[in-house]
C-alpha positions in Angstrom: 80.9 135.6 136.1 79.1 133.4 138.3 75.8 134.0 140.1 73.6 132.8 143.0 72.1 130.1 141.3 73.3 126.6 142.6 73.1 123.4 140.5 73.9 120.2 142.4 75.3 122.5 145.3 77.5 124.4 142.8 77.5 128.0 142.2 76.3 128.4 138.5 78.3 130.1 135.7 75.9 129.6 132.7 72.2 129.1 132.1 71.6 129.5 128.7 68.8 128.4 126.4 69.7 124.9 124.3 69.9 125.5 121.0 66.6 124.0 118.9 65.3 123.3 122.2 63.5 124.7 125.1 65.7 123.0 127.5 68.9 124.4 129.2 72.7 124.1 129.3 73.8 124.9 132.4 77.5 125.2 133.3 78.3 124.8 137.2 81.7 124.5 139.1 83.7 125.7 141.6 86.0 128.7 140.7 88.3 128.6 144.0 89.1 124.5 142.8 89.2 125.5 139.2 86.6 122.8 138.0 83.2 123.5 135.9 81.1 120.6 134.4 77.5 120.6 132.9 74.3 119.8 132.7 71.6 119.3 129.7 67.8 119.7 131.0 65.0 118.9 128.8 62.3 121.1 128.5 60.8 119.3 131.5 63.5 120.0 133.8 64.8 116.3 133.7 68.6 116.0 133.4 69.4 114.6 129.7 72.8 114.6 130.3 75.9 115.5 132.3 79.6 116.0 132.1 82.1 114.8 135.1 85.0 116.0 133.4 86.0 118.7 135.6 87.0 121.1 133.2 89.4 123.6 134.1 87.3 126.4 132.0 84.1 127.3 132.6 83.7 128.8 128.6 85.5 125.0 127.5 82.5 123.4 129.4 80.0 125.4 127.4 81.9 125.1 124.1 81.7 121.2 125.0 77.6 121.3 126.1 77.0 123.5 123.3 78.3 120.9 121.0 76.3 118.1 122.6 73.1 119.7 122.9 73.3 121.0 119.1 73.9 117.1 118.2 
């Protein structure tokens, strides 16, 4: 898990297609600190909305931006 990709200067975990939407939910962190937030984009690549929870799961922080972008 994980990949090149970096969102806000984090490497990237997920980059999936919102549900409904052609936006994305993006799921960032760092795995050596054991934190992951994310990040809704609109289809225009603005940021709808963003997590600072510092979850300690990468999958929790998609279950979470899952939720929120299906609402």
């Amino acid at each position: 898990m994980g990949s090149k990709d970096k969102t806000l200067g984090h490497d990237e975990f997920y980059n999936i297609q919102k549900p409904y939407d052609l936006g994305r939910v993006i799921v960032y962190g760092e795995r050596d600190m054991g934190w992951y937030d994310y990040v809704l984009v609109d289809s225009s690549g603005l940021t709808e909305s963003r997590s600072d929870k510092c979850y300690g799961s990468a999958e929790i922080a998609l279950r979470d931006a899952l939720i929120e972008a299906s609402a």
